[in-house]
N, CA, C and O atoms as a GROMACS GRO file, in nm:
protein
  496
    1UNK      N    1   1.428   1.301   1.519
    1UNK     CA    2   1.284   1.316   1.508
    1UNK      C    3   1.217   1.189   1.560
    1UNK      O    4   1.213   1.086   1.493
    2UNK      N    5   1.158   1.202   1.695
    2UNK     CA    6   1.077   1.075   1.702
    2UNK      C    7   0.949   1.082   1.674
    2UNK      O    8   0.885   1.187   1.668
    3UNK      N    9   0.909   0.974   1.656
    3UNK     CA   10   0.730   0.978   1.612
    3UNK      C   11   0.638   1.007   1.704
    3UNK      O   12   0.516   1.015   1.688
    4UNK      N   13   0.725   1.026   1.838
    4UNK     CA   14   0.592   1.112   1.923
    4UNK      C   15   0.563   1.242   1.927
    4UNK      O   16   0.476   1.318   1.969
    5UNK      N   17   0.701   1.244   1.849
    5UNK     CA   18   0.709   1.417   1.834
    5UNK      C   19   0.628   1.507   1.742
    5UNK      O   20   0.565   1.609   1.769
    6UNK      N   21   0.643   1.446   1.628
    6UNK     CA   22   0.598   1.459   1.515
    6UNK      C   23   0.436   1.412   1.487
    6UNK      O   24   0.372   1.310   1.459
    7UNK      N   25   0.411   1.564   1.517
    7UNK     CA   26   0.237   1.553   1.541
    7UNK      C   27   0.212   1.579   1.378
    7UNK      O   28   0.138   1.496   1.326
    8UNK      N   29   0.255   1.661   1.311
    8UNK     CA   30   0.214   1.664   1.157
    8UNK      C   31   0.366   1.730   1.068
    8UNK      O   32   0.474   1.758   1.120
    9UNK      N   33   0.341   1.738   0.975
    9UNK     CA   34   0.463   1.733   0.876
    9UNK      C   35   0.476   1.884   0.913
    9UNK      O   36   0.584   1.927   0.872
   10UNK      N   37   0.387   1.999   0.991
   10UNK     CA   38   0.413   2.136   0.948
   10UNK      C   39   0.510   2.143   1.119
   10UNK      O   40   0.539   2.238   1.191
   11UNK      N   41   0.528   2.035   1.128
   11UNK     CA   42   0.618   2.033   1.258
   11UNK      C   43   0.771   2.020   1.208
   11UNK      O   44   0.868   2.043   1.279
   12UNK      N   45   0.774   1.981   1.082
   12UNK     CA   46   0.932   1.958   1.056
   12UNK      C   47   1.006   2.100   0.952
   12UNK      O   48   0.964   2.148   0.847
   13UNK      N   49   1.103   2.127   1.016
   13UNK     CA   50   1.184   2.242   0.975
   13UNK      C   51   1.231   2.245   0.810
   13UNK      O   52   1.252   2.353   0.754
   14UNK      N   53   1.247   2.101   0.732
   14UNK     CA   54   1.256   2.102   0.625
   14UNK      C   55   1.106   2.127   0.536
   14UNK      O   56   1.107   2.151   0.415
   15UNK      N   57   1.021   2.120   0.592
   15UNK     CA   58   0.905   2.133   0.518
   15UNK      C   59   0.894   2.272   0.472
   15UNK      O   60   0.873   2.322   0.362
   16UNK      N   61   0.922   2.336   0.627
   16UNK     CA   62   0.907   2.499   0.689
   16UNK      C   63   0.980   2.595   0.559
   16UNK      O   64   0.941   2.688   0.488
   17UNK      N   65   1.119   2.508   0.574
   17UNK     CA   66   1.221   2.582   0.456
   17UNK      C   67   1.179   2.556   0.289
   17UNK      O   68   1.188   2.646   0.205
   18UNK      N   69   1.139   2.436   0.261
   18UNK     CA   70   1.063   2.397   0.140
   18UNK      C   71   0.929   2.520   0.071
   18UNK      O   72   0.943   2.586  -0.032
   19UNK      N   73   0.826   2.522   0.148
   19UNK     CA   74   0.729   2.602   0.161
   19UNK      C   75   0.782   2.752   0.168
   19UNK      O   76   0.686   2.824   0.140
   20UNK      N   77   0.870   2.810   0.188
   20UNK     CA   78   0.924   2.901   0.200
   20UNK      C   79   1.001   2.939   0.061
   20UNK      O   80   0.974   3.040  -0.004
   21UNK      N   81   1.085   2.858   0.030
   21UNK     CA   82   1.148   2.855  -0.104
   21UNK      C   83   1.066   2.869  -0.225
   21UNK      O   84   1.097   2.929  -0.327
   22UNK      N   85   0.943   2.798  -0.197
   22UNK     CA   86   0.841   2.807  -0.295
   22UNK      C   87   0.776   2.890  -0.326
   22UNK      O   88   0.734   2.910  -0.440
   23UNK      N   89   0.745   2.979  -0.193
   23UNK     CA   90   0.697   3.096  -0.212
   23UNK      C   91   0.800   3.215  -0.312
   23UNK      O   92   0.779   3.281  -0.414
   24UNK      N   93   0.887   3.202  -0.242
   24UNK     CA   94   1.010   3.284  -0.320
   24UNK      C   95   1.001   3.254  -0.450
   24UNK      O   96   0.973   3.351  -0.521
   25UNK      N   97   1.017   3.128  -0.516
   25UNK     CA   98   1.009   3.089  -0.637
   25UNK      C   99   0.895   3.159  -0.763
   25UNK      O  100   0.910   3.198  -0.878
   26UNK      N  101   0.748   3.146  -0.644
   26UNK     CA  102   0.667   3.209  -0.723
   26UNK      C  103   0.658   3.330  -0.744
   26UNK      O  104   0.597   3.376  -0.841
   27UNK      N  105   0.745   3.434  -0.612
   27UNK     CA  106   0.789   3.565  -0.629
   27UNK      C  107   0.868   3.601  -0.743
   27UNK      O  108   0.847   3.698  -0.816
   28UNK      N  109   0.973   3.503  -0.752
   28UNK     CA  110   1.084   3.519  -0.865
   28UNK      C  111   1.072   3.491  -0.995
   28UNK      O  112   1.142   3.530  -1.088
   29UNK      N  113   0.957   3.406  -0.995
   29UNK     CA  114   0.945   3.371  -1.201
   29UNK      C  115   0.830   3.489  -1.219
   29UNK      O  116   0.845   3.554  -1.322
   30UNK      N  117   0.746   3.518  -1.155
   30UNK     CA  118   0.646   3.626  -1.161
   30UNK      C  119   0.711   3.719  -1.274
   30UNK      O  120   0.685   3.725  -1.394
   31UNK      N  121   0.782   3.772  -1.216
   31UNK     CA  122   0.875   3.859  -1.335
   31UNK      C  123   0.970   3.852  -1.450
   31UNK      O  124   1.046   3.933  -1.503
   32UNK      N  125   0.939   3.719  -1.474
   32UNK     CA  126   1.027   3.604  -1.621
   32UNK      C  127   0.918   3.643  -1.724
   32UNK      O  128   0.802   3.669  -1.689
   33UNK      N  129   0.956   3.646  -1.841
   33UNK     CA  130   0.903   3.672  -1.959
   33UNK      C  131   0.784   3.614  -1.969
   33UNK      O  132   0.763   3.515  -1.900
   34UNK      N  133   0.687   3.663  -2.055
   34UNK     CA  134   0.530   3.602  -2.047
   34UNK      C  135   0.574   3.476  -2.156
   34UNK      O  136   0.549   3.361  -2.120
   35UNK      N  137   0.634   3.497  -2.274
   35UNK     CA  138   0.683   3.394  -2.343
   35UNK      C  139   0.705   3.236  -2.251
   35UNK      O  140   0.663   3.125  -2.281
   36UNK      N  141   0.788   3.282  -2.126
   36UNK     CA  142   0.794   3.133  -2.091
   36UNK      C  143   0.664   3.100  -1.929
   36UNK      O  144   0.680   3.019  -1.838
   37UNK      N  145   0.558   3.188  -1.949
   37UNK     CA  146   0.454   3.112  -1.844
   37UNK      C  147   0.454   3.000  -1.854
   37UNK      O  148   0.464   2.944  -1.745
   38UNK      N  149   0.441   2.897  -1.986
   38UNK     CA  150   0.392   2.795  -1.944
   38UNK      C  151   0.519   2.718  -2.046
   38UNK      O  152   0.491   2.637  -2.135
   39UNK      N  153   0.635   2.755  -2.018
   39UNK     CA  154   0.768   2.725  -2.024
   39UNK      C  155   0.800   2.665  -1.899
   39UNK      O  156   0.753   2.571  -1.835
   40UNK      N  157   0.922   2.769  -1.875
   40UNK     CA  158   1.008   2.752  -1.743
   40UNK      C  159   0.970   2.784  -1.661
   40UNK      O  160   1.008   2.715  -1.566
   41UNK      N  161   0.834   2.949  -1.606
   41UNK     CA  162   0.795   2.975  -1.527
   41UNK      C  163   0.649   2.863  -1.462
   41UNK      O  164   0.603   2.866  -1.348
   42UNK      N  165   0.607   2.777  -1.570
   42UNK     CA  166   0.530   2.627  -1.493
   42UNK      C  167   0.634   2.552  -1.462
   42UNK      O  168   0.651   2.543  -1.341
   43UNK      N  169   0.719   2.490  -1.534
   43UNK     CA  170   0.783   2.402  -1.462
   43UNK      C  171   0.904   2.393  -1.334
   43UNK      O  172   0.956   2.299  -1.273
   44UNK      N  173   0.917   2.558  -1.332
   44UNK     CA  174   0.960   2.579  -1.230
   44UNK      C  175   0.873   2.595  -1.115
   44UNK      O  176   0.932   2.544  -1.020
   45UNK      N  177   0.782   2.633  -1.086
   45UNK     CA  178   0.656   2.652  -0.986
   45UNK      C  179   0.615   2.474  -0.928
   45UNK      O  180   0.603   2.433  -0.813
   46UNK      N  181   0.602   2.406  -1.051
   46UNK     CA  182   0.558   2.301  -1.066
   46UNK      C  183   0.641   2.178  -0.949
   46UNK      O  184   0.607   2.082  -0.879
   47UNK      N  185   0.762   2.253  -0.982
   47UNK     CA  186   0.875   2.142  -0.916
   47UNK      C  187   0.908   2.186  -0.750
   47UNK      O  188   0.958   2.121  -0.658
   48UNK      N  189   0.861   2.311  -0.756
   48UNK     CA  190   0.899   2.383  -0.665
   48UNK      C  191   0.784   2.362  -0.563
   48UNK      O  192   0.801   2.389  -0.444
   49UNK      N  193   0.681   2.321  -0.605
   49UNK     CA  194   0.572   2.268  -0.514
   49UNK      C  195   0.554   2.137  -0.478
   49UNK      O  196   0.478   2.091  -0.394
   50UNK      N  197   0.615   2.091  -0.535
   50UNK     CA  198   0.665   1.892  -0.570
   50UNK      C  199   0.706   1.854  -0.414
   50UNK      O  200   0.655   1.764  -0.347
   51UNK      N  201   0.839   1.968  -0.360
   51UNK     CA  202   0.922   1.957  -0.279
   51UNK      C  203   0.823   1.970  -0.105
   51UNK      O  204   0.814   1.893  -0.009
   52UNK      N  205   0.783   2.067  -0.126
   52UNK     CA  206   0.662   2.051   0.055
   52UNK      C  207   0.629   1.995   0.062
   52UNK      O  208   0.629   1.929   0.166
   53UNK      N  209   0.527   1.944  -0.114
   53UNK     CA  210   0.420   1.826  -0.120
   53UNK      C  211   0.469   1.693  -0.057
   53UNK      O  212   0.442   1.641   0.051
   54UNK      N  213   0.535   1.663  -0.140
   54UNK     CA  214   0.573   1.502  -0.117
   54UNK      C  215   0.634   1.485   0.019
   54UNK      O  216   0.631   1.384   0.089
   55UNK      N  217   0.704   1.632   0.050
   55UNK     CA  218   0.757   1.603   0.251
   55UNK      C  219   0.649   1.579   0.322
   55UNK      O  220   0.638   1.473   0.384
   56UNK      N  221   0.556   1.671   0.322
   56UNK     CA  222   0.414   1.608   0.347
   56UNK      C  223   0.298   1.534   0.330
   56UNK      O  224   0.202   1.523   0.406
   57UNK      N  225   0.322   1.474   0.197
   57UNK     CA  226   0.265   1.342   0.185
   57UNK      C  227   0.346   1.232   0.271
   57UNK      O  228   0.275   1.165   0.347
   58UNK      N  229   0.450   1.209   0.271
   58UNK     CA  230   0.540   1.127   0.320
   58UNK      C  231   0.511   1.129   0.460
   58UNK      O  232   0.487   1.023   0.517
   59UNK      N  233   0.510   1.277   0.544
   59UNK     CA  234   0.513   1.264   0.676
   59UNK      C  235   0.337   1.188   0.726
   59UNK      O  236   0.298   1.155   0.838
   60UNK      N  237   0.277   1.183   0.618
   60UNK     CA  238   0.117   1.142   0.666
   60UNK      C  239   0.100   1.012   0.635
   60UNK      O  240  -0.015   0.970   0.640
   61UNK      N  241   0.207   0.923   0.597
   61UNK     CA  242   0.196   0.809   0.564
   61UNK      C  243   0.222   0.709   0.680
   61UNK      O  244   0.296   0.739   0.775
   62UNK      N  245   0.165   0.599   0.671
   62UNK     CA  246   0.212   0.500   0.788
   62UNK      C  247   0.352   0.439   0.812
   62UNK      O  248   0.362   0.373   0.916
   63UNK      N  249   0.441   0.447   0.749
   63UNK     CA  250   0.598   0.401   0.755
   63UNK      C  251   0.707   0.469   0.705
   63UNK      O  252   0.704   0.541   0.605
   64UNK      N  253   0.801   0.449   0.771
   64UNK     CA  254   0.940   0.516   0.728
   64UNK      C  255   0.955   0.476   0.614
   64UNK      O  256   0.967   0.574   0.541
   65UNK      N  257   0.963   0.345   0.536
   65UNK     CA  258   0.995   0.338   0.370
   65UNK      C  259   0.886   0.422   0.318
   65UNK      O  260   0.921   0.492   0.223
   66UNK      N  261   0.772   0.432   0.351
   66UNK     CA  262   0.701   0.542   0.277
   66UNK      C  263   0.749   0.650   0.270
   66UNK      O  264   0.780   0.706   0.165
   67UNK      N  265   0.770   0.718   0.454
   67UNK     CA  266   0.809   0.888   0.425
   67UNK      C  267   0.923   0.851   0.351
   67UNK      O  268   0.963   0.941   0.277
   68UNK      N  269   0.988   0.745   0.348
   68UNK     CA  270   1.160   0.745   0.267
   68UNK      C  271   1.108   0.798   0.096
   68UNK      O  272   1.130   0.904   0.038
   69UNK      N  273   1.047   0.700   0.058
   69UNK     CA  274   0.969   0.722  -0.084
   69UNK      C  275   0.939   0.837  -0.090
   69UNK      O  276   0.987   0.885  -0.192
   70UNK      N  277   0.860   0.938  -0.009
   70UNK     CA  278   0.849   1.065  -0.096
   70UNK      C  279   0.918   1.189  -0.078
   70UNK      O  280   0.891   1.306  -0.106
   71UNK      N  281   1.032   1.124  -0.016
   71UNK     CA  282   1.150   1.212   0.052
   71UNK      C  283   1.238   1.239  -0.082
   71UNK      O  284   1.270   1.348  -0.129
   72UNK      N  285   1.279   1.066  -0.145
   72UNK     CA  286   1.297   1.092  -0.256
   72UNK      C  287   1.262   1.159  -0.370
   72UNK      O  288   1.342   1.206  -0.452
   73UNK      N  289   1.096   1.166  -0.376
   73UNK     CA  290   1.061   1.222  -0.473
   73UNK      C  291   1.085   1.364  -0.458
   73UNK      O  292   1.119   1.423  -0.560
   74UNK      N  293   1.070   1.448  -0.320
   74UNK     CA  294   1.104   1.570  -0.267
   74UNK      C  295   1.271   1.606  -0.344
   74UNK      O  296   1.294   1.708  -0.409
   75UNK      N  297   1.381   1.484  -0.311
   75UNK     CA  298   1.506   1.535  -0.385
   75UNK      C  299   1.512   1.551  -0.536
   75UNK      O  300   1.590   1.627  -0.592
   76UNK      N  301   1.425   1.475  -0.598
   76UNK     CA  302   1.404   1.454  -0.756
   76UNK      C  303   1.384   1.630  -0.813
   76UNK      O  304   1.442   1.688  -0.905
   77UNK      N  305   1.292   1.677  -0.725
   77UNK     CA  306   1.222   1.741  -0.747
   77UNK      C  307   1.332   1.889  -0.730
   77UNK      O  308   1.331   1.986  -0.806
   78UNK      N  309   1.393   1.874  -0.645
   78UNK     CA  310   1.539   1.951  -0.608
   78UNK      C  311   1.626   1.968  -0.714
   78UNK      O  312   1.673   2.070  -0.765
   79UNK      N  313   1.644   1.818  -0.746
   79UNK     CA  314   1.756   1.830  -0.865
   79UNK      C  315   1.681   1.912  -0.980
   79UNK      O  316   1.718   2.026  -1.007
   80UNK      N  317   1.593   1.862  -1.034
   80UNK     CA  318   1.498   1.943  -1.108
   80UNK      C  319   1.484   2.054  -1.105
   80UNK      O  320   1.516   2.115  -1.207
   81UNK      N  321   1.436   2.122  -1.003
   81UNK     CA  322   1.455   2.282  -0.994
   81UNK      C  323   1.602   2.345  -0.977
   81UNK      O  324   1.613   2.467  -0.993
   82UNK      N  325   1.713   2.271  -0.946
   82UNK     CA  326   1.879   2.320  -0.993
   82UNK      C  327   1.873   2.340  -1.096
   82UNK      O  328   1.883   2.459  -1.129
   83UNK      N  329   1.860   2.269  -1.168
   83UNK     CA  330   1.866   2.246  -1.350
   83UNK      C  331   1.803   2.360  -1.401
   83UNK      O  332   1.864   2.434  -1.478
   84UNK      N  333   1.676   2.385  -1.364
   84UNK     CA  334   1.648   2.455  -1.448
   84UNK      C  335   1.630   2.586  -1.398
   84UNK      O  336   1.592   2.664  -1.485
   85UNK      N  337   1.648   2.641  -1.271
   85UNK     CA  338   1.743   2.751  -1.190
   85UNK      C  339   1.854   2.787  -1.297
   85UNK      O  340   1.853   2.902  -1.341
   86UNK      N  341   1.947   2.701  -1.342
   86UNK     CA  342   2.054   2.723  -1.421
   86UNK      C  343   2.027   2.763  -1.513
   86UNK      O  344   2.088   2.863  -1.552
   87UNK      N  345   1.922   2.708  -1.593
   87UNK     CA  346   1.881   2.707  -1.737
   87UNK      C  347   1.814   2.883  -1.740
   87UNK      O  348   1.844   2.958  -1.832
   88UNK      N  349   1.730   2.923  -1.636
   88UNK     CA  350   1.680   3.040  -1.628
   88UNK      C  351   1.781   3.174  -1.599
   88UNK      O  352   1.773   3.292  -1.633
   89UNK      N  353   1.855   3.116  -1.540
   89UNK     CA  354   1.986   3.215  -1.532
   89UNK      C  355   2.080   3.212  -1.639
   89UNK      O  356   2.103   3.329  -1.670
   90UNK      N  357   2.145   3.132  -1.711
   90UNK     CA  358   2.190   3.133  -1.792
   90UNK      C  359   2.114   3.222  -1.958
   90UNK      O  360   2.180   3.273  -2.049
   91UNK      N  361   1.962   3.213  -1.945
   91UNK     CA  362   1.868   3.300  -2.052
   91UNK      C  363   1.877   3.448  -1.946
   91UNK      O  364   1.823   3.552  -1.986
   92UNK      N  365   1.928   3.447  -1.850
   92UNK     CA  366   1.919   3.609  -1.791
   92UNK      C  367   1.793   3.660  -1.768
   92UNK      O  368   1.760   3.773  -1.803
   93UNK      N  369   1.693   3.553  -1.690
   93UNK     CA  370   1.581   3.612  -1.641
   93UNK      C  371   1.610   3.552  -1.460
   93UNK      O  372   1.517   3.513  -1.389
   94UNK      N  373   1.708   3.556  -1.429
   94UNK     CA  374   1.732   3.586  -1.291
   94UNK      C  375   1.858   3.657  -1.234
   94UNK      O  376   1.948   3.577  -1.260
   95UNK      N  377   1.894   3.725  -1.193
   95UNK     CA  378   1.991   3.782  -1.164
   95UNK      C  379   2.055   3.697  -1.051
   95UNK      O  380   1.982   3.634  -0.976
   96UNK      N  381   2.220   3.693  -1.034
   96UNK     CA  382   2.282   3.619  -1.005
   96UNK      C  383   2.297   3.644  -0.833
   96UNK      O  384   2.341   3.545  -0.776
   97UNK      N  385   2.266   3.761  -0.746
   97UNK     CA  386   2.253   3.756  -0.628
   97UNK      C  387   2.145   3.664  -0.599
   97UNK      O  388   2.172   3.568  -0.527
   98UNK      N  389   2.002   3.680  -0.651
   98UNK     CA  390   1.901   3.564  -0.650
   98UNK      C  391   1.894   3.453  -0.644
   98UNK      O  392   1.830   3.380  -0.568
   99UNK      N  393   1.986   3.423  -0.754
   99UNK     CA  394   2.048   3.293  -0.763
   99UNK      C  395   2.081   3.217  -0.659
   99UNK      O  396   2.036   3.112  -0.612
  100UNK      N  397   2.197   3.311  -0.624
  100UNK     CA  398   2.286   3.197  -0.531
  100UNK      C  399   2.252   3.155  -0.431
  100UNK      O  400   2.290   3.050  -0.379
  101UNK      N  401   2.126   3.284  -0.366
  101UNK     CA  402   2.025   3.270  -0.253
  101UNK      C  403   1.940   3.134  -0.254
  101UNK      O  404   1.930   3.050  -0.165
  102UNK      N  405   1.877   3.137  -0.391
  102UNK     CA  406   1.775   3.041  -0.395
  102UNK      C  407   1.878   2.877  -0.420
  102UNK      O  408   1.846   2.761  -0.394
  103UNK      N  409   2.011   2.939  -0.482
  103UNK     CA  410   2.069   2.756  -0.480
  103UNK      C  411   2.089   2.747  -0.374
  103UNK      O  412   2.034   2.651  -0.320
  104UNK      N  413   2.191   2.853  -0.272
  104UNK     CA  414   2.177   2.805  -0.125
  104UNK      C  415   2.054   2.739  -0.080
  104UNK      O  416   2.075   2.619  -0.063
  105UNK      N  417   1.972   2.762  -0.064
  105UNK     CA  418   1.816   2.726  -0.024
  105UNK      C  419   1.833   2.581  -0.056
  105UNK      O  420   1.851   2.503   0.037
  106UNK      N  421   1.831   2.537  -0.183
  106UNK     CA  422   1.860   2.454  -0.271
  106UNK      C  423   1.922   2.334  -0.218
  106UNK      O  424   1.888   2.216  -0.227
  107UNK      N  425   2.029   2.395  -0.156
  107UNK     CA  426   2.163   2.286  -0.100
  107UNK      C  427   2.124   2.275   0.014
  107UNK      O  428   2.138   2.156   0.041
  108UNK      N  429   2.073   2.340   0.121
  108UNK     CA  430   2.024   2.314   0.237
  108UNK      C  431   1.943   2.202   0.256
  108UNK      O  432   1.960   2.106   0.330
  109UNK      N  433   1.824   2.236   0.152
  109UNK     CA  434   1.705   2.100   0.159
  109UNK      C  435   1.772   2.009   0.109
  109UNK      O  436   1.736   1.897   0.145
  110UNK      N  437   1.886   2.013   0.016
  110UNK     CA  438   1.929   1.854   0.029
  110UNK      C  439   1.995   1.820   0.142
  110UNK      O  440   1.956   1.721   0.204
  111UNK      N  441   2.098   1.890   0.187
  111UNK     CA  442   2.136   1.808   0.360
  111UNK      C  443   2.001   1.789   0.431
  111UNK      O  444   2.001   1.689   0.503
  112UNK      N  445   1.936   1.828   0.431
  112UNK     CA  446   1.830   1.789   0.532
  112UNK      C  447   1.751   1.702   0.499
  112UNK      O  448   1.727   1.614   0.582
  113UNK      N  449   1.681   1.698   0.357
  113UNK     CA  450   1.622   1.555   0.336
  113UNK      C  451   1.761   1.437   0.321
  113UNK      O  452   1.739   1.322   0.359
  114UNK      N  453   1.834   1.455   0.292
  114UNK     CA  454   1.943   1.369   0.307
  114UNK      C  455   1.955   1.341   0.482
  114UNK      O  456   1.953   1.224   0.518
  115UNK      N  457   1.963   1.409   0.548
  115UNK     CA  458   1.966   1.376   0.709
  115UNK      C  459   1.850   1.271   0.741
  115UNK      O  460   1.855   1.155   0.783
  116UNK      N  461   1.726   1.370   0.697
  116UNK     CA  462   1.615   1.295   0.673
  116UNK      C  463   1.617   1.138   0.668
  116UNK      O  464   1.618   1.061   0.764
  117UNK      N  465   1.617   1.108   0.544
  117UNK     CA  466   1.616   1.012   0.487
  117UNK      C  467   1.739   0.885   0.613
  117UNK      O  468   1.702   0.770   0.639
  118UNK      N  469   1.861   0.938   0.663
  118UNK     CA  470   1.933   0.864   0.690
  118UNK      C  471   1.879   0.854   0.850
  118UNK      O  472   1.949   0.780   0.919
  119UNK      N  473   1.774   0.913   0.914
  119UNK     CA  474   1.737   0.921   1.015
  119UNK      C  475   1.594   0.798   0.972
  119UNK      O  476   1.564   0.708   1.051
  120UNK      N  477   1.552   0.810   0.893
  120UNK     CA  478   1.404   0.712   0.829
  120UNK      C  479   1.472   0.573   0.824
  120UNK      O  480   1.424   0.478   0.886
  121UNK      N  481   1.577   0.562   0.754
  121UNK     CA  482   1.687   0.419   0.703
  121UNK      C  483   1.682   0.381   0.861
  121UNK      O  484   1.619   0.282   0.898
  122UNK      N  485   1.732   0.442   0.928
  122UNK     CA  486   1.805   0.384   1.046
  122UNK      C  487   1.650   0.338   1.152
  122UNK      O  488   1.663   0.260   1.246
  123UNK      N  489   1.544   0.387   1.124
  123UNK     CA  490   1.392   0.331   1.226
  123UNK      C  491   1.361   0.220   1.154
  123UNK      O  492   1.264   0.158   1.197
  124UNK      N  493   1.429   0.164   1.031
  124UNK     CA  494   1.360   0.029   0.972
  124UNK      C  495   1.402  -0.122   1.026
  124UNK      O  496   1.347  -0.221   0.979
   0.00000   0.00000   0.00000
């Protein structure tokens, strides 16, 4: 990714896949118990929007340790929604083909903000 390239963050493919996942996410708790709206179905939404955000805060910032900084916060936000992906499947308000779809998803954005990130390290 060079910086001439990169006219705005909706130019990068991990954002693309992020924003995408999220949508899914909000497709998928939609139908989780009303008991946990402002349970698991906020803090899953919550985290799950964390992840575009901060790729795109990061990509609008003036430096690579910046986009690095909210690249991180983008993985935080990953691990976070694993966890509690698990936690929602394990109570049986997701079914396990879903699942594995959305952890795939899951594992992808980490190689890629992980690529990310080791592509940002290396412009400093």
């Amino acid at each position: 990714m060079s910086e001439v390239a990169l006219r705005s963050h909706r130019d990068l493919k991990v954002w693309q896949i992020a924003l995408d996942m999220t949508e899914t996410l909000y497709r998928t708790t939609a139908d989780w118990p009303k008991s946990e709206q402002y349970g698991l179905v906020s803090q899953v939404r919550r985290a799950a929007v964390s992840v575009p955000a901060n790729i795109a805060e990061g990509a609008g910032r003036r430096t690579s340790g910046e986009f690095a900084h909210f690249i991180g916060i983008a993985r935080g936000s990953l691990a976070e929604l694993e966890t509690l992906l698990i936690i929602a499947r394990r109570l049986g308000y997701i079914e396990e083909p879903s699942f594995r779809a959305i952890m795939d998803d899951l594992f992808e954005l980490g190689r890629m903000t992980t690529g990310l990130l080791k592509s940002l390290s290396e412009r400093r």
